[in-house]
C-alpha positions in Angstrom: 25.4 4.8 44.4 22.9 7.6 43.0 19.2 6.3 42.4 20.5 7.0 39.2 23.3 4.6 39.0 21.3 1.7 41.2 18.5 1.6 38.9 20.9 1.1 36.0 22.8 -1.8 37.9 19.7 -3.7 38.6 18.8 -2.9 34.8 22.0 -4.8 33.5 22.0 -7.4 36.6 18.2 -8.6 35.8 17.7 -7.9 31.9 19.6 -9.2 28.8 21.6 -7.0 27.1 20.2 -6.5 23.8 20.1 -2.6 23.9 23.1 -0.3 25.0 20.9 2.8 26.3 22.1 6.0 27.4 22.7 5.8 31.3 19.7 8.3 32.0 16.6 7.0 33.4 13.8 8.5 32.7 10.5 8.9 35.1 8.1 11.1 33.9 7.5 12.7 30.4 5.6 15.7 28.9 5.9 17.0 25.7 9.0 17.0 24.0 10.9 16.8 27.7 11.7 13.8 29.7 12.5 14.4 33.4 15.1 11.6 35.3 14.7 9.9 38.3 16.6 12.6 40.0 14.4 15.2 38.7 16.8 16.2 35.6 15.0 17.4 32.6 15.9 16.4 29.0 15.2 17.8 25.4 14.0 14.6 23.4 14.9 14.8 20.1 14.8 10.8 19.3 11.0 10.2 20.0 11.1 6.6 20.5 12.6 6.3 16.6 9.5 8.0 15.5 6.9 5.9 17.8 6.3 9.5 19.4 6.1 11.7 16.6 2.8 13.3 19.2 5.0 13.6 22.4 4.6 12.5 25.5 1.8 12.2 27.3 -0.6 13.6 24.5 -3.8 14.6 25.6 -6.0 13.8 22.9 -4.0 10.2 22.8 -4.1 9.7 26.8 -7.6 10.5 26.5 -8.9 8.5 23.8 -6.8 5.3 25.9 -8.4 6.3 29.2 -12.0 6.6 27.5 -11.8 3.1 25.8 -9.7 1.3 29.1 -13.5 1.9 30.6 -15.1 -0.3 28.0 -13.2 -2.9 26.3 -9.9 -3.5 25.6 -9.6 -6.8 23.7 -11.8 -9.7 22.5 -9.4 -10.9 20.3 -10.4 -11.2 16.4 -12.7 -13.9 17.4 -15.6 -11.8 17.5 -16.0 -7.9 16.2 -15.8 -5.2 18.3 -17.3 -1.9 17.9 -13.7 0.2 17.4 -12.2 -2.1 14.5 -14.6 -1.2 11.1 -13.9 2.3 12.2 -9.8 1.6 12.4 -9.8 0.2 9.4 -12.4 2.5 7.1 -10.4 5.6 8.3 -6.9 4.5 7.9 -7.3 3.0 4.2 -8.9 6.4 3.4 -5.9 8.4 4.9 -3.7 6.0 2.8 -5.7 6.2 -0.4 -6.3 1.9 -0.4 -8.7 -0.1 0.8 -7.8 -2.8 3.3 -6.2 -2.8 6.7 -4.5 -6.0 8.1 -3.5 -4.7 11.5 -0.8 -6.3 13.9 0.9 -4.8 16.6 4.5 -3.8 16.2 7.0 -3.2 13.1 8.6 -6.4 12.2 5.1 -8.2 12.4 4.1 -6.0 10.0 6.8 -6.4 7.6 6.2 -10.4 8.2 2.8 -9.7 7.1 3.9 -7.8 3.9 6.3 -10.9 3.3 3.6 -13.2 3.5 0.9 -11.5 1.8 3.1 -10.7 -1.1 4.4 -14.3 -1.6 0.9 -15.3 -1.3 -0.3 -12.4 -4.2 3.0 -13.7 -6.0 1.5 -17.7 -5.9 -2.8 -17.4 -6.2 -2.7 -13.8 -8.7 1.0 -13.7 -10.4 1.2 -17.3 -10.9 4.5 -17.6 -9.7 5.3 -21.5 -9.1 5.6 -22.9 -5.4 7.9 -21.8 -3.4 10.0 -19.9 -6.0 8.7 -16.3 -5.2 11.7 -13.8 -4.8 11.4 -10.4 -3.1 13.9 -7.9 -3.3 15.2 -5.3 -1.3 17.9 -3.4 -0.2 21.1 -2.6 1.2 21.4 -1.4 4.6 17.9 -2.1 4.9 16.4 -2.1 8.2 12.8 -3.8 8.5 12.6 -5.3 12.1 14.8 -8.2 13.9 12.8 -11.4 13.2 14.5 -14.4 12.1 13.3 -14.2 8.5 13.9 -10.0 8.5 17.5 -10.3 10.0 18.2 -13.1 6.5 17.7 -10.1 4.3 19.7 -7.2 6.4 23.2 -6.6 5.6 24.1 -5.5 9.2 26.3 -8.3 10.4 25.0 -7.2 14.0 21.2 -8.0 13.3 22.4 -11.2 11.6 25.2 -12.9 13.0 24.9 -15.9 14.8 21.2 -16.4 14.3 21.1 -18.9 10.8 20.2 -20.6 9.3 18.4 -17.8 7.2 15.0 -17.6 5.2 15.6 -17.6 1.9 13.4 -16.1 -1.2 15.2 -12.6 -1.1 17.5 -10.4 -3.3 19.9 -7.7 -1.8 20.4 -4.5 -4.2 22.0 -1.8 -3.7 20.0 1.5 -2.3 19.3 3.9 -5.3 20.3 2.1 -7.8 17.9 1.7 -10.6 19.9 -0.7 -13.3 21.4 -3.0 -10.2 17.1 -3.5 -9.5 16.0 -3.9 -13.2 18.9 -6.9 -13.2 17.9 -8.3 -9.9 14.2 -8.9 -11.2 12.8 -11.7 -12.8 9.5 -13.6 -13.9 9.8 -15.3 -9.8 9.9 -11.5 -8.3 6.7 -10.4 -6.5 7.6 -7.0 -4.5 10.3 -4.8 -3.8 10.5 -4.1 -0.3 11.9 -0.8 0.7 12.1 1.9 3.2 11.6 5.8 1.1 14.2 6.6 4.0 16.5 4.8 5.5 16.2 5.3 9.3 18.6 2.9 10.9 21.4 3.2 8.0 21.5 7.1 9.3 18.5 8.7 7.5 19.5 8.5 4.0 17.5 9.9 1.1 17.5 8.4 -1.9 18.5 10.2 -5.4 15.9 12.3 -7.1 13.9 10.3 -9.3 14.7 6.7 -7.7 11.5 6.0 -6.3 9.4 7.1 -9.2 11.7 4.5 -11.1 11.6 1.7 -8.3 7.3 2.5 -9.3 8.5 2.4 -12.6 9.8 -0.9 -12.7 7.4 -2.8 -10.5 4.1 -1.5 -12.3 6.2 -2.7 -15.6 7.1 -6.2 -14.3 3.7 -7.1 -12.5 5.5 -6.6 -9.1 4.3 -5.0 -5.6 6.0 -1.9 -4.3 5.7 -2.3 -0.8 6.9 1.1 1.3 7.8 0.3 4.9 7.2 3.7 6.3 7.1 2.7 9.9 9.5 5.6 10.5 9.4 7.7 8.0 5.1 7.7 7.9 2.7 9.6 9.4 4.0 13.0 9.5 8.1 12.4 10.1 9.2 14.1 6.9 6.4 16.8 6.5 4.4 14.8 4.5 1.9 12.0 5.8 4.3 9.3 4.1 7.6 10.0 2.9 7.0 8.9 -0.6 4.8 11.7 -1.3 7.7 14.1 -2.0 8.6 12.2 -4.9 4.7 11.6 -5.9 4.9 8.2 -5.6 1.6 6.1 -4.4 3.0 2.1 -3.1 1.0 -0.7 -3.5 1.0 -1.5 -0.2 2.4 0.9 3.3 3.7 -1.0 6.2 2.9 1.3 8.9 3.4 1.0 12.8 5.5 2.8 15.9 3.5 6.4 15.6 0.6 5.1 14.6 0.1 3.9 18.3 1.0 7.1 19.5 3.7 6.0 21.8 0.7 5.0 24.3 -0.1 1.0 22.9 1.9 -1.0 20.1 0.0 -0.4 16.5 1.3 -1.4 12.9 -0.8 -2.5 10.0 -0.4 -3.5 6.1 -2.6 -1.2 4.2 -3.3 -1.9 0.6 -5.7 -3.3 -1.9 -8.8 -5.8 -1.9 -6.9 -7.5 -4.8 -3.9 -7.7 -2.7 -4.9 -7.9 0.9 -8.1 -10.4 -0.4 -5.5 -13.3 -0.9 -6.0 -14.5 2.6 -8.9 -16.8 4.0 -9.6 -17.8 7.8 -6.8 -19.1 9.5 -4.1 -17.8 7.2 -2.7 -15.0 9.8 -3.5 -13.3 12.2 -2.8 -11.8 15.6 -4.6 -12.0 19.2 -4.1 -8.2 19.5 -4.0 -7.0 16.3 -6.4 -4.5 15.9 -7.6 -4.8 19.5 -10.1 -2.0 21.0 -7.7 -0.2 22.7 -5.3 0.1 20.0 -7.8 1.5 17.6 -9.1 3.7 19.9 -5.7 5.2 20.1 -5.0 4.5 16.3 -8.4 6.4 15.3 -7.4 9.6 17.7 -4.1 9.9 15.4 -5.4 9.7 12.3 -7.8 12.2 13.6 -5.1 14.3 14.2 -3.4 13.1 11.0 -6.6 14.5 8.6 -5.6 18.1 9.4 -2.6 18.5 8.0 -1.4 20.3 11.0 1.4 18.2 12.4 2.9 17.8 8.7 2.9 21.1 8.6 4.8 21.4 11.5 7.3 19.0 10.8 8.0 20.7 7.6 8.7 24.1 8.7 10.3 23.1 11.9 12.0 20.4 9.3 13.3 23.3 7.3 14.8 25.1 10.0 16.4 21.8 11.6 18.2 21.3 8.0 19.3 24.9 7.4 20.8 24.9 11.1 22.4 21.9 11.2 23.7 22.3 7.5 26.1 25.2 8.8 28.0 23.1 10.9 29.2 20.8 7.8 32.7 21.7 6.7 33.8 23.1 10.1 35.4 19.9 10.8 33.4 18.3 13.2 30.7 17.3 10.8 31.0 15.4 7.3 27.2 15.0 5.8 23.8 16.1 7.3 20.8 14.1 5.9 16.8 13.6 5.6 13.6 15.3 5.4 11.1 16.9 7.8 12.1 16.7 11.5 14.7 14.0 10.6 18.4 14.1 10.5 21.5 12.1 10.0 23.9 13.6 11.4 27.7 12.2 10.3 30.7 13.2 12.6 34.0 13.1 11.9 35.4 10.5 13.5 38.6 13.0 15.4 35.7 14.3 17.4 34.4 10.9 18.5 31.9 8.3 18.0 28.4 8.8 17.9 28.0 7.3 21.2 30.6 9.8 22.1 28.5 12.7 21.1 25.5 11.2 22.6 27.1 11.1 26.1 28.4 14.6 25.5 25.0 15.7 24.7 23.1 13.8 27.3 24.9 15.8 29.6 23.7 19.4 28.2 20.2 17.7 28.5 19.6 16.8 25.3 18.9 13.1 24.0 19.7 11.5 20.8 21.1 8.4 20.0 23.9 6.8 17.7 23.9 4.6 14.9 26.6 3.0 12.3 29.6 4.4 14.9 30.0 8.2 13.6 26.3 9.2 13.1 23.5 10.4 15.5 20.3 11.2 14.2 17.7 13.4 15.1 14.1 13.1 15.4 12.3 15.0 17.8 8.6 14.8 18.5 6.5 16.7 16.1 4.7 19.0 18.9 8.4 20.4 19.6 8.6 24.1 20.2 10.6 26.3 17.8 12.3 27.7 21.3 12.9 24.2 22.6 14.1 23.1 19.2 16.2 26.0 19.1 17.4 25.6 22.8 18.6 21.9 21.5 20.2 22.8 18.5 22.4 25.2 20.6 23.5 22.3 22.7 24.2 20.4 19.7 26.5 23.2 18.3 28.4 23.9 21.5 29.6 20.2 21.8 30.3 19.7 18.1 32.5 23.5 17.5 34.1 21.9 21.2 
């Protein structure tokens, strides 16, 4: 067998099978390229689902790691340490808010959101005991935790894993009259992504997230944007729901926020939201550890300037204007999202997104599949217009056959 194809065995043999990855294994990293144990390089146009939107092996992020590695790296929240005021100061100010509760990956901090706006919902709403509803929607995709997979309406997430949390109302994505229905005195936040990542990148209508802000600032209910892939420079904006001028009350934030280089996620909202919990309440042994802000801090850093959502608008605009001439060729249906994101839906007499991926793969070029027809694309934000160019005429060639 190849290195290759022994690594992979032992992979399978020695680890449950709760991902289906590509069969490439990667070694090194640089940029937007990945380079195989065998020394075959690949375009990455996935970054991690977004946890890279800075590429690989960043120098300003591998820096700011190696710098703080030398000092401290955790005392847990039982004392302060000398990175966290920082963390926390800078990101509420490149959110607009003014609290931070930080955590470590995605789904913890949409656990957190949960929590925190039950808790809003029971000590400031007055909602009685253990009535609070939240709603959210369709083909949602917030993280894999038991009470997250009782709320998503893929039946892989959820199968076999009851019995399920209750407290939550499934609505239809972008649509305004099915939410004004499904809310009542008991509702305290609408949970949402502005995007839809997993579902295959889908936008909402025009006008559907001012109305979602609409509604909740009319019924005394929290908006609360997970932009854990769609944030922090994806779309060409720092969060996605600045395109349709809408300010959450609270961002759930996490995967590029660490950088790729350590796990980082965080609630951000208000002192009257985030200043329902005492001592004890929740918390995390890493959350907000040294080492995580000191990488957290370097991206917002890079974040202030504007550059890298820049970037991913321009390069975004070319993405979309390419890929939009392939629709109606017959070997692709529907190309969605914003910035240097794509949903990409193939007609199915061409194959299955997994399909495609493996075709793809093999021209060096990495994306992955979701929902059976769709691949979506996502390449790190640091991408070259040559590289993304280079990938864009792999995609063509295996899609016009």
């Amino acid at each position: 067998m190849s290195i290759t194809e022994t690594a992979i065995a032992s992979a399978e043999a020695h680890s449950a099978h709760n991902y289906h990855p590509l069969p490439v294994v990667v070694a090194t990293a640089d940029g937007a390229w990945m380079t195989d144990v065998e020394g075959r390089r690949y375009l990455d146009m996935l970054a991690g689902y977004s946890a890279l939107n800075f590429g690989h092996g960043n120098r300003r992020l591998i820096d700011a790691a190696k710098a703080q590695l030398e000092r401290v790296t955790l005392t847990s929240r039982a004392f302060h340490h000398d990175r966290f005021a920082d963390f926390c100061t800078q990101l509420a100010a490149l959110c607009g808010m003014e609290s931070v509760l930080p955590m470590n990956t995605g789904a913890e901090a949409v656990e957190t959101a949960v929590k925190t706006a039950r808790k809003w919902g029971y000590r400031v709403k007055g909602v009685p005991d253990g009535m609070a509803k939240i709603i959210v929607a369709a083909n949602n995709f917030h993280g894999r935790t038991t009470t997250i997979i009782s709320f998503s309406t893929d039946p892989e997430a959820r199968e076999d894993f009851g019995p399920y949390t209750p407290g939550f109302e499934i609505v239809p994505y972008g649509d305004l009259t099915a939410l004004r229905e499904a809310m009542t005195e008991n509702t305290v936040a609408v949970l949402m992504e502005p995007i839809q990542g997993e579902a295959g990148v889908l936008v909402p209508p025009p006008g559907y997230l001012p109305g979602v802000r609409a509604l909740t600032r009319e019924r005394n209910v929290l908006f609360i944007a997970d932009e854990i892939q769609s944030g922090l420079g994806r779309t060409g904006r720092t969060f996605a729901c600045e395109h349709e001028g809408v300010v959450p009350d609270m961002y759930v934030l996490g995967k590029a926020l660490g950088g790729g280089v350590v796990p980082v996620s965080a609630v951000v909202s208000s002192q009257k939201v985030l200043g329902v919990f005492r001592p004890g309440e929740h918390g995390s042994t890493f959350g907000g550890n040294p080492l995580a802000c000191a990488v957290a801090l370097e991206v917002i850093a890079m974040l202030r300037t504007g550059e890298f959502q820049q970037r991913a608008a321009e390069l975004g605009e070319h993405l979309h204007q390419e890929l939009g001439l392939l629709v109606g060729g017959g070997a692709v249906e529907e190309v969605r999202g914003r910035g240097l994101w794509a949903g990409v839906d193939i007609a199915p007499a061409l194959g299955t997104g997994r399909e495609i991926s493996e075709k793809l793969m093999d021209r060096g070029v990495l994306v992955k599949d979701t929902h059976g027809s769709t691949i979506r694309i996502a390449p790190p934000l640091v991408i070259s217009k040559e590289d993304l160019d280079w990938g864009l005429e792999q995609i063509r060639a295996v899609l016009r056959g």
